[in-house]
Backbone as CSV, one residue per row, in Angstrom:
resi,resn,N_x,N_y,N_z,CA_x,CA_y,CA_z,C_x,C_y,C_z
1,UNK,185.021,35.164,160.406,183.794,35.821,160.021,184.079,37.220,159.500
2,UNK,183.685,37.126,158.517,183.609,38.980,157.953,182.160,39.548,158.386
3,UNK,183.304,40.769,158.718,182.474,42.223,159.809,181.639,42.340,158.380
4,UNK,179.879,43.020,158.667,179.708,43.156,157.840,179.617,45.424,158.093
5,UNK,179.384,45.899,156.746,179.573,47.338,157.113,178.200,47.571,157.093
6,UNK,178.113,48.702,157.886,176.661,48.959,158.453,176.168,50.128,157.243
7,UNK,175.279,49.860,156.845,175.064,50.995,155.761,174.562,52.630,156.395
8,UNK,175.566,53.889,155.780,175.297,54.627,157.002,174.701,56.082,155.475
9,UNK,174.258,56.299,156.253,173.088,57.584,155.494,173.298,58.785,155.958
10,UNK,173.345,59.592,155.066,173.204,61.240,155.177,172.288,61.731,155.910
11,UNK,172.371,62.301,156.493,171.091,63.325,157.283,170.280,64.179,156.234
12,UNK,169.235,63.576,155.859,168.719,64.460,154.860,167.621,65.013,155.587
13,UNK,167.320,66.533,155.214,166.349,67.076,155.975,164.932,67.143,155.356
14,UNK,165.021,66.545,154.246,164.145,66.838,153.177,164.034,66.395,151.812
15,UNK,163.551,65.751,150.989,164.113,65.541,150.022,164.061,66.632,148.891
16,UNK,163.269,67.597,149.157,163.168,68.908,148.338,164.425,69.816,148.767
17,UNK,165.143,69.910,148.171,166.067,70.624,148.886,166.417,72.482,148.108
18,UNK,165.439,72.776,147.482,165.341,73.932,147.018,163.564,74.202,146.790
19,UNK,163.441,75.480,146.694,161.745,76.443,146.633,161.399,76.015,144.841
20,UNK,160.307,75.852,144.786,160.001,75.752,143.426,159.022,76.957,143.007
21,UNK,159.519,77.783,141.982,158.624,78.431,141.409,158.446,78.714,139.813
22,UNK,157.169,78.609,140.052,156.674,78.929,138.201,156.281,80.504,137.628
23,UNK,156.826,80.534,136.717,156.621,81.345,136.472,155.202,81.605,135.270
24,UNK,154.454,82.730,134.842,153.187,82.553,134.272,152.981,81.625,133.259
25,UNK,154.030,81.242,132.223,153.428,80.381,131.566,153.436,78.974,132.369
26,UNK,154.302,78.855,133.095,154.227,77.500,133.384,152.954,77.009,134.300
27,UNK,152.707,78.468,135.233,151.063,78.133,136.270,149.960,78.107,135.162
28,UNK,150.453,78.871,133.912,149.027,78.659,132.714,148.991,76.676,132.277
29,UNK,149.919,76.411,132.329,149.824,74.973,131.996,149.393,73.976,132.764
30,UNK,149.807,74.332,134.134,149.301,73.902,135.100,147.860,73.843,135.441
31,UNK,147.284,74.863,135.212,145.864,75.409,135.313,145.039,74.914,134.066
32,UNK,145.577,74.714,132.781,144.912,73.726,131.803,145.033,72.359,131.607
33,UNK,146.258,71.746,132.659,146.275,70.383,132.665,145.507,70.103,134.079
34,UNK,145.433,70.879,134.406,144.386,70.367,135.546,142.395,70.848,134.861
35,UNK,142.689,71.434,134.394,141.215,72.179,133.825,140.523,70.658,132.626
36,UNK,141.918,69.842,132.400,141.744,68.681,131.203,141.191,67.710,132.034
37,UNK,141.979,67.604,132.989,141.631,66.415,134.201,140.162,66.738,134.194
38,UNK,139.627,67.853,135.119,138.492,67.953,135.501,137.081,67.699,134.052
39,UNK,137.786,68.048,133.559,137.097,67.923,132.127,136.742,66.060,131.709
40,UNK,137.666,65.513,131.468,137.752,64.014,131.364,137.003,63.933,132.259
41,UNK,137.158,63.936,133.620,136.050,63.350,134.545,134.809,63.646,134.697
42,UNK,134.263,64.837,134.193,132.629,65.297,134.490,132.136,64.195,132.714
43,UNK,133.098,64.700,131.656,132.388,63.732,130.547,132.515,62.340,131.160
44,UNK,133.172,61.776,131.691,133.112,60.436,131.770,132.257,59.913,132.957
45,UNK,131.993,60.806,133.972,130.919,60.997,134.723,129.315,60.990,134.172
46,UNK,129.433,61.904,133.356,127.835,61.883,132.498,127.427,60.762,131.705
47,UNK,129.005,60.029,130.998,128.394,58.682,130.227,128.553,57.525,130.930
48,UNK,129.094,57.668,132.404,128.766,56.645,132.758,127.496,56.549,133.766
49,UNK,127.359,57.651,134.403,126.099,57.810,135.223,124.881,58.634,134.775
50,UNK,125.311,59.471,133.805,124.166,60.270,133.435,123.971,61.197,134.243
51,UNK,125.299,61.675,135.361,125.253,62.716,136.382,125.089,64.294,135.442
52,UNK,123.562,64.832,135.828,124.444,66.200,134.808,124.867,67.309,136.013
53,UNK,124.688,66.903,137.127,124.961,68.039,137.948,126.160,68.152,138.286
54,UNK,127.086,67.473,138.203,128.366,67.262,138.205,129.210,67.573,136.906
55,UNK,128.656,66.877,135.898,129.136,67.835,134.639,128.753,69.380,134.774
56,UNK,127.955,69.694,135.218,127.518,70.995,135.120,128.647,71.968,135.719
57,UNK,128.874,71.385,137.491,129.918,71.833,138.218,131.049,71.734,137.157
58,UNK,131.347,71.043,136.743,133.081,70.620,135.690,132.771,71.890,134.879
59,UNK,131.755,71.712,134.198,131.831,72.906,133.091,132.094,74.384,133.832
60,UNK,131.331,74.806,134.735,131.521,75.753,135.012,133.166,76.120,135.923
61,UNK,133.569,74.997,136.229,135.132,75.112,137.370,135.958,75.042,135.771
62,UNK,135.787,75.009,134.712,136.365,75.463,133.221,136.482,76.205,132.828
63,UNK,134.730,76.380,133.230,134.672,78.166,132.502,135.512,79.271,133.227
64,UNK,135.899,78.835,134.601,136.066,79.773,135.210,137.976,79.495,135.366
65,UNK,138.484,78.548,135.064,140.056,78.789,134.738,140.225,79.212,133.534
66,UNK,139.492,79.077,132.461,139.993,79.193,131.201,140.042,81.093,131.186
67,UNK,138.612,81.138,132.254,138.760,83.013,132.223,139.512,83.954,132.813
68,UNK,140.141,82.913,133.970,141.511,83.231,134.941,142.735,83.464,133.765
69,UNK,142.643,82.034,133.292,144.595,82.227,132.210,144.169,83.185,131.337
70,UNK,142.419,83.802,130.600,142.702,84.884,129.861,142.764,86.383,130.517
71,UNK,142.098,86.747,131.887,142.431,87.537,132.659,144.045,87.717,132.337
72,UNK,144.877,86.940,132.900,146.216,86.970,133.294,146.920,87.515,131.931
73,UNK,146.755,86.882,131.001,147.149,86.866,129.405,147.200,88.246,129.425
74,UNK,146.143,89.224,129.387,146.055,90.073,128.833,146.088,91.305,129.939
75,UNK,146.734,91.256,131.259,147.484,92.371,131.935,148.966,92.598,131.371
């Protein structure tokens, strides 16, 4: 009979094994690909339910990143 070998694993503590950071343009992209998301969903919210209070919320959680990344832009 062949021994079979036991499969043996690293001690991993984490699979992140370094800090991640962005720097401004990259949190600006971040903040408009998420600002797109929210966007797609309040329009597709309104044509499929006719919700406007929820589009309303979307529009305004827009208005208010798009005025964050130009805040930032222009310090």
């Amino acid at each position: 009979m062949a021994a079979r070998r036991k499969a043996t694993r690293k001690n991993n503590k984490g699979l992140i094994t370094r800090d991640l950071y962005l720097n401004t343009h990259d949190e600006e992209k971040v903040l408009l690909f998420t600002a797109g998301i929210v966007f797609g969903v309040g329009v597709s919210t309104y044509l499929m339910q006719g919700e406007t209070v929820f589009t309303g919320l979307t529009l305004i959680i827009i208005g208010l990143v798009l005025a964050f990344i130009e805040a930032r832009q222009q310090k």
